[in-house]
N, C-alpha and C positions, 0 to 999 in steps of 0.2 A: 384403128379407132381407139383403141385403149391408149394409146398414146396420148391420142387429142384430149381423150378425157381427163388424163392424167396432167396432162396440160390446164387444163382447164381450173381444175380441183387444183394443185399447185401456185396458177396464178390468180386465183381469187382466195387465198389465206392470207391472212395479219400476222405473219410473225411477231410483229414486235407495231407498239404502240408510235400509230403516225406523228408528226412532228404540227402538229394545226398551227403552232404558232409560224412556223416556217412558210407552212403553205399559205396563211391569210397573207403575209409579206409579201408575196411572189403574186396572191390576187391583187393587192392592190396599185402592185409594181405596173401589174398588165394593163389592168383596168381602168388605172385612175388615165393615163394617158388618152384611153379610149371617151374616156368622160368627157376629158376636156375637147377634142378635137370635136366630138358634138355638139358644146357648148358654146364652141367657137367658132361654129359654124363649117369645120374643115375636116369632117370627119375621113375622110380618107390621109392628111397627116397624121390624126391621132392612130389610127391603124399602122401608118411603119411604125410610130416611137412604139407601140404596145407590141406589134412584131419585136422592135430592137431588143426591146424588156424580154420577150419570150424564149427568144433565140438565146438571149446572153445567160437568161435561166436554166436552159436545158442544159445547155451546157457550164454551168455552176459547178463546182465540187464541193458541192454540201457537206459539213462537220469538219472540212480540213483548216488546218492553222489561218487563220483571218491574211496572213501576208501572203502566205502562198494564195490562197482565193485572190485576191488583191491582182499580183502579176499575172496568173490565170485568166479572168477577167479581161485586163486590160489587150492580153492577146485575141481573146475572142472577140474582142469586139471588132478589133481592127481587122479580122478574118472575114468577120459578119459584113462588115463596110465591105470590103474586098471582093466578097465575093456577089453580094447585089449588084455592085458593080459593074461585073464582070458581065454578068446575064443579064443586064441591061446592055450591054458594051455589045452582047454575040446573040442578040434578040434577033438581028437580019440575018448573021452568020448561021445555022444552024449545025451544022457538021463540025464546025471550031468548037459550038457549043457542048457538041455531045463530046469531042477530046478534053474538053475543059472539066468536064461535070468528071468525066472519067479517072483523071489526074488527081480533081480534087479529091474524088472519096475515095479513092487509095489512099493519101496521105493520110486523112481523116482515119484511115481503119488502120492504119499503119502506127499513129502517133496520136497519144489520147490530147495532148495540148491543142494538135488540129483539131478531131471529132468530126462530127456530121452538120452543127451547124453552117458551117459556111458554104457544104454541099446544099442545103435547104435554101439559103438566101442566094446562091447562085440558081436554083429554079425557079426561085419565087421572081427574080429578078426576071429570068429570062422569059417568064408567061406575063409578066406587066404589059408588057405591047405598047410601052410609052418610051419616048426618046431616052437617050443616053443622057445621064448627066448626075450632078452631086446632091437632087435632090431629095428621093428614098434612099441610098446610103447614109447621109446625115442626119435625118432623122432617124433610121436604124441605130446609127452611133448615138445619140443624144438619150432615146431608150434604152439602149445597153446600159449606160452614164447613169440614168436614172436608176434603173434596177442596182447598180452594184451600189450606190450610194446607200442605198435603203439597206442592202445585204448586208455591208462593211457597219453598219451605224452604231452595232455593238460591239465594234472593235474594242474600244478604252476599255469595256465593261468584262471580255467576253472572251480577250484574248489568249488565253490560257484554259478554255475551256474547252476544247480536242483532245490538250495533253489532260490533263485532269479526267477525263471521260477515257482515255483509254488504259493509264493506269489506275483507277478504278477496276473497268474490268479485268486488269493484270493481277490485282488483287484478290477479286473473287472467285477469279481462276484457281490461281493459286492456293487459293482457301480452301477449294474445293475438292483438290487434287489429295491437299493432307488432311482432308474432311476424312476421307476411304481409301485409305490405302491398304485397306482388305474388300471393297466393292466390286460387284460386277462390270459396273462399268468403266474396270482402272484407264483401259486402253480408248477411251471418251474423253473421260478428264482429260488424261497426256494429253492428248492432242488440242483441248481446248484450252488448256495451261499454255502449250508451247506459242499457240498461233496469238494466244491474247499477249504474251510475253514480246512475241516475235512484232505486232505494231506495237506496243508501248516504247521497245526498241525507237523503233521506224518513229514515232510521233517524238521524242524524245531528242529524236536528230533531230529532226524540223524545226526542232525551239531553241536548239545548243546554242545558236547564234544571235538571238533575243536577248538574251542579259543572262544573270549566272544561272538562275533557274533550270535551265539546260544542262550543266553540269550535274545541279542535285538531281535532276530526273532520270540522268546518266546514271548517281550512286546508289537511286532508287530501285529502277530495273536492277542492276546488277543484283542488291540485296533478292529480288524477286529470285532472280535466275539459280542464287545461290540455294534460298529453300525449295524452289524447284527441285533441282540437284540431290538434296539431302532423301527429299522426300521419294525421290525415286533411288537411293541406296536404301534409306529405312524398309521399305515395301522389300529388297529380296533379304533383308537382315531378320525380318518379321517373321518369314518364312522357314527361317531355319531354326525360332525358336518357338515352336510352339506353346511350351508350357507358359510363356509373357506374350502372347500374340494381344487378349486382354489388355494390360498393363499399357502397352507399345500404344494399339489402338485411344484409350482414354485419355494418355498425352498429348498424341498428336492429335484428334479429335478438339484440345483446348488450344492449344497451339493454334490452333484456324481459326478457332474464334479470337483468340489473341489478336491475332495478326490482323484481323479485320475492324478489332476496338482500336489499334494500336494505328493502324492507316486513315482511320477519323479523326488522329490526333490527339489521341485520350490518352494518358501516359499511364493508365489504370493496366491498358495492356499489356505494355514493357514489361511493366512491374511482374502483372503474371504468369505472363510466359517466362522468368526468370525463375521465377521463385519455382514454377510447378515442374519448370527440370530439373532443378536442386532439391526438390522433394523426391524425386524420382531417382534422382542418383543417390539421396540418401537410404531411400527405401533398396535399392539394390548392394547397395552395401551392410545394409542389417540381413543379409541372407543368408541363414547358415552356406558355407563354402560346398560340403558336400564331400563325397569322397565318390573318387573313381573318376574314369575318361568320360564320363556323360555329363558329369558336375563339371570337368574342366571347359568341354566343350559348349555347354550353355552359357557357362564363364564367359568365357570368350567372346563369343556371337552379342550377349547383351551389351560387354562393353564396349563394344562399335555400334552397336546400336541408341547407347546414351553419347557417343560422342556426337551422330548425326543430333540428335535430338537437342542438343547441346547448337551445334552450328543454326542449327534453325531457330532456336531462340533470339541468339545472338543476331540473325535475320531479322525477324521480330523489333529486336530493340532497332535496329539503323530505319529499318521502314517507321519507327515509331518517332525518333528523333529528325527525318528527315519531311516527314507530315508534318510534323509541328513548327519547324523552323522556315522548312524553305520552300519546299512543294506544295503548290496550287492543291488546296481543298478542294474532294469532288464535293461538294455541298448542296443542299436543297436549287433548286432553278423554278422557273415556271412551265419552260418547254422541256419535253422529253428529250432522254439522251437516247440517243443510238450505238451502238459499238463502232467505234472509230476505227477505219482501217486504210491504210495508207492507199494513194490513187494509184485506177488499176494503169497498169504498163499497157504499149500498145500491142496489138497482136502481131500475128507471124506474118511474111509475106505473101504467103497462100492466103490469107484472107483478106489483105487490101489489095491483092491483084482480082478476086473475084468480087468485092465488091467494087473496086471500079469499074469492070468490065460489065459487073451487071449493072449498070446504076448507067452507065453508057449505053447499051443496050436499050435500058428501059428510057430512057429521052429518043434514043432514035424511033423508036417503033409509036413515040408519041407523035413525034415532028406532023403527021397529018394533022394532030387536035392540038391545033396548035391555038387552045383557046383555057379558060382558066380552070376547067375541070383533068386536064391532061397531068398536071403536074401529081396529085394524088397516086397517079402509076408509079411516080416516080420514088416520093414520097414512100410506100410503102416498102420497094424494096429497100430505100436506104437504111429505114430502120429491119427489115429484116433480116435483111443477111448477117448470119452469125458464124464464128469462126470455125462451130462445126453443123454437120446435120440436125443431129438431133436436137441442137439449143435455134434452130432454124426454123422446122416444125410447130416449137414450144411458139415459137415469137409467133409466126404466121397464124396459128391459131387462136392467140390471146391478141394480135391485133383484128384480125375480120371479127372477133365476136364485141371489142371490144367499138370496132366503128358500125358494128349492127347498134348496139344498143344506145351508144352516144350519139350518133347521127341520129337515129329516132328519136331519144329524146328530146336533141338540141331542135328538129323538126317538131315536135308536137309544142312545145314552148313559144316558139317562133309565131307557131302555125294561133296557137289561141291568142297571142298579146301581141302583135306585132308592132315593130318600130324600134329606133337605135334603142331609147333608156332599157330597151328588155333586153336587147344585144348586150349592153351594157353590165348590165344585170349577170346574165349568163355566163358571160365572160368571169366576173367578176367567184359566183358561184364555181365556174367547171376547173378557174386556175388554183382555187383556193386547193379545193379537194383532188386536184389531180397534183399537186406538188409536192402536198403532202403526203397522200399515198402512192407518189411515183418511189417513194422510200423505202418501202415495204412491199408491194406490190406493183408489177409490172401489169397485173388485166386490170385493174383496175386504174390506173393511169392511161391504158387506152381507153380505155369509158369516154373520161373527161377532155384527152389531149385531141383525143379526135376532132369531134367538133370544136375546141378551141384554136387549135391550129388551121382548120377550114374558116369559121367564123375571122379570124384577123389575116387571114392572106385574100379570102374573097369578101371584105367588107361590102361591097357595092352589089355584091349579089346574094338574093335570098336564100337561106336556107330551110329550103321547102322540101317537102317530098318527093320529088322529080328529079333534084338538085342531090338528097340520100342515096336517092337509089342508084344515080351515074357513079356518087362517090364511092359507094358500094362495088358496084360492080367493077372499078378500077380498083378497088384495095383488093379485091379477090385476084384480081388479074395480077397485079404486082408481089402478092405475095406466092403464084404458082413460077412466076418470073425467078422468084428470090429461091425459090426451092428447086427449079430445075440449074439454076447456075450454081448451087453449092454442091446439087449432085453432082453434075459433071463435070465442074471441072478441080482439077485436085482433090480429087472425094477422099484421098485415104492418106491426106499429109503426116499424120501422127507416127505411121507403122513406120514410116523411114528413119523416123525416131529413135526411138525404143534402143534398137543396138547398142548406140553413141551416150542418152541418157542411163544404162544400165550398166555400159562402162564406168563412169560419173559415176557411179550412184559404189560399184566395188571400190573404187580408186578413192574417194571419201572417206569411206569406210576405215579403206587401209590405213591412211595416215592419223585417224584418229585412234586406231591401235598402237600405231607407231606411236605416235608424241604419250601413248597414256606406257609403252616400254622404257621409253625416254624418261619417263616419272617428268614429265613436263607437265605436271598437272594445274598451272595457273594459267597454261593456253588450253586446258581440257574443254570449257565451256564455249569456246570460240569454235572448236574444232568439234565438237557435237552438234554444234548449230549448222555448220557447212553439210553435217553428213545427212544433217535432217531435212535441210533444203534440198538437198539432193535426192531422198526419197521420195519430197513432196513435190518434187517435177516430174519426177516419174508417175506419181502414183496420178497426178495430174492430166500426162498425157495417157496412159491408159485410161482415165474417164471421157477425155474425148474419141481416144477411139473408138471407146462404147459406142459413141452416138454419132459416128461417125457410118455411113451408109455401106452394110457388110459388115461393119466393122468388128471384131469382141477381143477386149482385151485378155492377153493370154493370162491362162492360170497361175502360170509359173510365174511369172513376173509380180502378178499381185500377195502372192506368199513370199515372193521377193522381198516386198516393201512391206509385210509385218514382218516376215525376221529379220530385216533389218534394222525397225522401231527396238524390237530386243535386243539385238546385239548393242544398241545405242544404250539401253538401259543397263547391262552386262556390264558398259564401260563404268558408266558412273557408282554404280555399286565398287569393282574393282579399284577404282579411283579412288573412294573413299577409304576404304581399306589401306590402300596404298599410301594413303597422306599419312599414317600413322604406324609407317615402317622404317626402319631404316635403311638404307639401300645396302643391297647385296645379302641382306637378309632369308630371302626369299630363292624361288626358281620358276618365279613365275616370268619373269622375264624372257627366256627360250619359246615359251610357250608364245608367249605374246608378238614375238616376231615370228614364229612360225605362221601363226597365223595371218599377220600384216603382209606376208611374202606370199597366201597361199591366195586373199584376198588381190594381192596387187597383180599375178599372173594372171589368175584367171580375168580381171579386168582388162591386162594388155590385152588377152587373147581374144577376148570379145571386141575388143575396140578394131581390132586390127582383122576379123573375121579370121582367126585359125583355130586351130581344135584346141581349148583348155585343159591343161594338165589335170593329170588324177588326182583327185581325191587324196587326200593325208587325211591321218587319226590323230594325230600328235599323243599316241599312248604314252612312249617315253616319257616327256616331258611331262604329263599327269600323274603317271608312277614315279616319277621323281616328286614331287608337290605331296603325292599320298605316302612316298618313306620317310619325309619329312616330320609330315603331320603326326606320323607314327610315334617317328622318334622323340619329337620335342614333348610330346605327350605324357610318353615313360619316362621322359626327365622330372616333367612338371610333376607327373604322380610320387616319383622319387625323391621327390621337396627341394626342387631347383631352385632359384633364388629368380627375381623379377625380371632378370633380363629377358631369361627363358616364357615366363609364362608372357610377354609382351611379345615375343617370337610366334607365341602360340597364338596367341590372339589375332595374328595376322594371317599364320597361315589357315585355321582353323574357317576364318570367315574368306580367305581367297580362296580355298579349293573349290567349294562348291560355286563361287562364280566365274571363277576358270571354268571349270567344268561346262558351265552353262554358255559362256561365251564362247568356249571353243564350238558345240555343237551348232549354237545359232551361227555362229560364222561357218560352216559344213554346211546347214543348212542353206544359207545364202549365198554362198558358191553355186551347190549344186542345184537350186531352181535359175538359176542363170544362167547356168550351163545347159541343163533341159531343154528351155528354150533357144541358145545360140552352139548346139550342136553341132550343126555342120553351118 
């Protein structure tokens, strides 16, 4: 029960503000069709073109690149044709029928290009109970036509308006991230930093091939990625110098807002973000020197701590020149933005095998009602079955409450004003607000989708009270359908997982130690990214296992994937450090392939199910790094000359995240091992 409720409470929240002007498009897409086929005395053609319109709608990918929607589109439709078709074609067939629906909505759950509409218009098809032939597919087609032309219409205007919306919020991501990097919630930002970084990437393809735009959006992210980067070295540089943790903070505090005047195009920003790190490196150079190894060692730490600060400005100015010249303004609109994120991938083959076979299942068990309320069984499982338990639940209960209340609705409306203009009307009303808030809210887009999708597949018959309550009672039934077929069959796909992705998740890791031993630091940003995708697959599938029936993700594995976010952080500090050494300088090097080799076993060993080797401290190699520090120390105090104190300054700020790397990688060895023990 707390489940449902939580369900409930979860699918009736606004995250974020609905798109109205989106959804009035999508009402009038549906509706105006319905108008006319009234008008013109054909109201049952106006019903497929506002079907066509409907179907090609649902399956829209709303806020993506206008071309990509464009080819998108164009395959849905001809799926949607295809598949009316078809169930017009196996209306007498029935058992072909139920192989057919089965096939299809595997692919559908298999491949998001397919989806579910062409499973919907093969039932809608097959319950028509009228000859075969090309006249509800072409109309279907002709509504689809209609709907994308209306969608597309801001193309000229508009084109550029995904990429612009998602580095925006790559921007204030990132703003936000070097807002606090003394905040409670560091480990929030990162990850809202990375993932907004990560589609501006993603939207930034999608345009490269548009015109040059693409390119600068290419040097733009980049610029992002690089103060990303600094600002997660600044934060463990900040750390080691208390007595400037102040100072640290009020730079990069301006810094963010810099970066944020400086991405509207204002060159007022460049400017200050130059000037306020040259104020800041001059104020550290007005400080008395100091005497003794505590003076050398603050030394030290703050001068890598003004070189980030330094790269990050320099961030600053390219985001600031690249707004201004070549990158799409995110600028004032009329419709709301949404955060842009690239389309989802399709799911695994445990879940278009289970949704085919339920969605087969639920046609066969209808085949006796074999009249226009049958298909509604169908119907519900389609859209419920999700790819795990728990998001299966979620669905089944935000759909039955949402066709208790839309059906009742769409029935008392019906019931006091009856006649098509009020069908008309409704229509027009329930697509407006159901497209819109299908954006933000899944209960509440069953409110509206319910009876909209009843009202245009059963045009000819009323939507009465009598007519609710079968619909009703078939969505209950379709979604106990949907929930005993994700329980049984493959209920714990995820755990077989886990091993394979955790292998992944060490072997990433390793090479992104390696290449930062290698001093290959201009591939360091590439190879932090793979290691962090690879946590985020992990950390992915243990959420579905959550909600997966039995299921709970192991403890070890989820302390897996934050020490892993640290060791990823560990690099980039070290990295920075490292760009500002000479090679062979140091001895940090031994260290760092010890580790890459201690990570890389233990990953074979998991992969391949044998017992992981023990445990290593890499002492050595840290007492070598601390007689270093020693020694260059007592040189520096002995009035060594510059080379020595730039010796010092490296190793000074590498020990301590050495130190921290080596333990977070121990750590993340051994919760791997914990769990792939024997």
């Amino acid at each position: 029960m707390r489940g449902a409720a939580r369900a409930l409470r979860d699918g009736f929240s606004l995250p974020a503000r609905p798109p109205w002007g989106y959804g009035l498009l999508c009402g009038f897409a549906v509706a105006g069709p319905l108008l006319a086929g009234v008008l013109a005395g054909r109201p049952q053609s106006g019903a497929f073109l506002a079907l066509g319109a409907y179907l090609t709608a649902f399956g829209d990918t709303y806020g993506q690149p206008y071309a990509s929607r464009a080819r998108f589109m164009a395959v849905k439709i001809v799926l949607i044709a295809a598949g009316c078709w078809l169930g017009l074609f196996l209306a007498h067939r029935p058992w072909l029928a139920v192989l057919a629906l089965g096939l299809v909505a595997a692919a559908g759950g298999r491949w998001r290009t397919v989806g579910t509409p062409p499973a919907f218009a093969l039932v809608t098809g097959f319950y028509l109970a009228v000859p075969a032939g090309f006249g509800p597919p072409e109309l279907m087609v002709l509504g689809g036509l209609l709907y994308a032309v209306a969608a597309l219409s801001l193309w000229p205007l508009r084109r550029f308006d995904p990429l612009a919306t998602a580095l925006d919020e790559a921007v204030h991501a990132t703003a936000a991230l070097l807002d606090g990097p003394a905040g409670d919630d560091w480990a929030g930002r990162r990850e809202r930093a990375s993932k907004a970084l990560g589609a501006a990437a993603t939207a930034s393809a999608a345009f490269r091939n548009m015109d040059a735009t693409g390119g600068s959006a290419d040097a733009y992210v980049q610029a992002l990625v690089r103060i990303f980067h600094e600002t997660v070295a600044l934060r463990g540089l900040r750390a080691a110098a208390p007595d400037e943790q102040d100072g640290i903070d009020e730079v990069a505090v301006t810094l963010a807002a810099d970066l944020r005047v400086a991405a509207a195009g204002h060159r007022a920003g460049v400017v200050e973000a130059l000037a306020v790190t040259a104020d800041y490196a001059e104020r550290l150079d007005a400080r008395e020197p100091g005497d003794g190894l505590a003076a050398l060692r603050s030394g030290a730490v703050l001068g890598q701590a003004r070189r980030c600060l330094d790269r990050i400005a320099v961030g600053v100015r390219t985001v600031g020149l690249l707004s201004a010249e070549h990158v799409p303004p995110a600028g004032p609109r009329l419709l709301p933005r949404l955060p842009w994120k690239p389309p989802p991938k399709g799911a695994g083959p445990e879940h278009a095998g289970r949704l085919g076979l339920a969605a087969a299942v639920a046609l066969a068990l209808m085949l006796g009602v074999h009249e226009q309320y049958g298909k509604w069984f169908v119907f519900t499982v389609l859209l419920a079955v999700r790819p795990t338990y728990g998001d299966t639940v979620e669905r089944v209960v935000l759909r039955v409450a949402g066709t208790v209340l839309g059906a009742a609705g769409a029935a008392l409306i019906l019931a006091a004003v009856p006649g098509p203009y009020t069908i008309v009307g409704t229509v027009l009303v329930f697509a407006t607000l159901g497209f819109a808030l299908r954006e933000v809210s899944y209960g509440y887009w069953s409110i509206f989708a319910t009876p909209l999708a009843m009202t245009l597949t059963d045009f000819s018959t009323r939507l009465d009270w009598e007519a609710a309550g079968i619909r009703l009672a078939l969505t209950v039934g379709g979604g106990v359908l949907a929930l005993v077929a994700v329980r049984l069959l493959w209920p714990r796909g995820q755990a077989g997982r886990l091993r394979g992705l955790a292998a992944e998740l060490l072997r990433e890791h390793a090479d992104l130690i390696r290449t930062l031993a290698e001093r290959d630091l201009d591939r360091l940003p590439d190879r932090t990214e793979s290691a962090g995708t690879a946590a985020e697959r992990l950390g992915q599938s243990l959420d579905k296992l959550d909600k997966e029936p039995g299921g709970r993700a192991p403890d070890e594995l989820r302390a897996a994937v934050t020490s892993a976010r640290k060791l990823r952080d560990d690099t980039i500090l070290l990295g920075a450090v490292m760009r500002g050494a000479e090679p062979g300088s140091d001895a940090t090097v031994a260290v760092l392939d010890a580790v890459a080799d201690r990570l890389a076993a233990v990953g074979q060993a998991v992969r391949e199910g044998e017992r992981p080797p023990e445990a290593d401290a890499f002492e050595s190699e840290l007492d070598e790094v601390a007689r270093e520090v020693s020694s260059l120390m007592e040189e520096a105090a002995a009035g060594e000359g510059t080379a020595v104190r730039r010796r010092l300054r490296h190793a000074v700020t590498a020990h301590p995240a050495l130190r921290s790397l080596c333990k977070d990688a121990l750590d993340l060895a051994a919760q791997v091992t914990a769990r792939f023990r024997t």
